[in-house]
Phi, psi and omega in degrees: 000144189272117197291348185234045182334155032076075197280133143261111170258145208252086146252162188254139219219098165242180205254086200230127173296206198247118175141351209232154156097195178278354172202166180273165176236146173242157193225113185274358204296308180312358199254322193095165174279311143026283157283327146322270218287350174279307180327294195279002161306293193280275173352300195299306188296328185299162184201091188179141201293020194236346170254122170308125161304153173244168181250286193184184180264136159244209178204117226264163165358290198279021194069024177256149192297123178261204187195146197202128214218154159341117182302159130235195218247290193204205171257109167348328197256333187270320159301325188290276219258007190262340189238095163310311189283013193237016190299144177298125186305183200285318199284355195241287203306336181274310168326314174290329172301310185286328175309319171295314149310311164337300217284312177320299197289323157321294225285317258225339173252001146302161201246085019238155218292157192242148177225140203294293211073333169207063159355114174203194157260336186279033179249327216237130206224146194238120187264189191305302179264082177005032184260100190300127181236155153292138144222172143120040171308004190308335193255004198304149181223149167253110172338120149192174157332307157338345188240048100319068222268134164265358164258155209269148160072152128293294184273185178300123176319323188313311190237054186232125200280175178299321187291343144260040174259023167241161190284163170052029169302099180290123167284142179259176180253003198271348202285288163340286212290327201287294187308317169299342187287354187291300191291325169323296162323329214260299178296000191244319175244038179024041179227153162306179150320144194358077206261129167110322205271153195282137190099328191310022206228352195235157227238324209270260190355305196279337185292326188265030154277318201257339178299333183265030163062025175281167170220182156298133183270164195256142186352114144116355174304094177013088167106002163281129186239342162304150162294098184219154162313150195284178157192144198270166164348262235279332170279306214284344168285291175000295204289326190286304171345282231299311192272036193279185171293321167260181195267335176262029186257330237243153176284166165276174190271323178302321165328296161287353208264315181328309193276330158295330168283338163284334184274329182306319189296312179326309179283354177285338175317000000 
């Protein structure tokens, strides 16, 4: 019997953003209960101040599984973009990289290790004191046989690496590091992936981008045509390690989270 059973609560589930009543809601219907209940399996168990607590499971109005979780104040993707006159400093978005890599090499050093699949900032959640947490374990996998994917690819096309657009792809832990290197880009210059390049708009064009080893060009690069923040030297290696093409090219996390407590400690000076 499993010692740490799976709580069911018993709440009333109305259509409240995210930030408002006493706990956040996640809402799974699209997944099926199936997939609800795969989430939050693996979700429960996890344990780290970098990861949203899951409280338990519910059931929304209409009998669909909710997943029902820690408040925070809003998403990472809604802070990078929502108040132009408020932008976050260089020092608080790498604190956030860094909370996140944190949160990765816990998943990734569990026994046996859980891998995310799917990174983004509207995934990454922010409490009242800017301390960035994970959610959304719905594509999360546990080593086993089981990370054997027969479809090709998972996550949001943007941050998903090339090698899992091939069938029978196994996950890595190399998968994460590829997405975080997206989401690095994303949160250091506030534009998504390739945002501006002719085409970017279409999912088939940008996936046989990254298969052919294009990335995002970096701020201030020939034919970049958004206004976006700069990123120095030394993150654009980061970023590059993070995204290379092959998988066993790419760093571990104990790694990145190293090289973000050194840049963080730097801007602290």
């Amino acid at each position: 019997m499993d010692p740490n059973p799976l709580p069911f609560i018993e709440i009333t589930v109305s259509d409240v953003s995210l930030g408002s009543g006493s706990f956040g809601t996640v809402f799974a219907g699209e997944y099926g209960s199936a997939q609800a209940f795969q989430e939050a399996r693996i979700w429960y168990k996890l344990r780290h101040p970098n990861i949203a607590s899951l409280y338990g499971i519910s059931k929304s109005n209409d009998g669909y599984p909710c997943l029902v979780i820690e408040r925070f104040q809003r998403t990472l993707h809604n802070r990078l973009m929502s108040d132009p006159k408020n932008v976050p400093t260089l020092q608080e978005r790498i604190k956030w990289l860094l909370d996140i890599s944190c949160a990765y090499e816990y998943l990734h050093s569990c026994n046996p290790p859980v891998y995310h699949r799917d990174l983004k900032p509207d995934n990454i959640l922010l409490d009242e004191h800017g301390k960035a947490v994970l959610t959304d374990f719905g594509l999360s996998t546990v080593q086993s046989m089981s990370s054997r994917q027969r479809k090709p690819r998972v996550g949001h096309y943007l941050y998903a690496p090339p090698e899992s657009l091939v069938l029978d792809y196994v996950v890595t832990s190399a998968y994460d590091v590829y997405s975080f290197g997206m989401t690095a880009y994303e949160v250091l210059t506030r534009h998504r992936p390739f945002l501006g390049q002719v085409q970017e708009s279409d999912p088939y064009i940008v996936m046989s981008w990254i298969c052919d080893g294009k990335r995002p060009p970096r701020c201030g690069t020939k034919g970049y045509r958004p206004q976006a923040d700069s990123i120095s030297d030394e993150v654009w290696q980061l970023i590059n390690a993070c995204w290379e093409q092959s998988p066993i090219l790419r760093p571990n996390f104990s790694s990145i989270t190293s090289t973000l407590k050194k840049l963080s400690k730097d801007l602290g000076k």
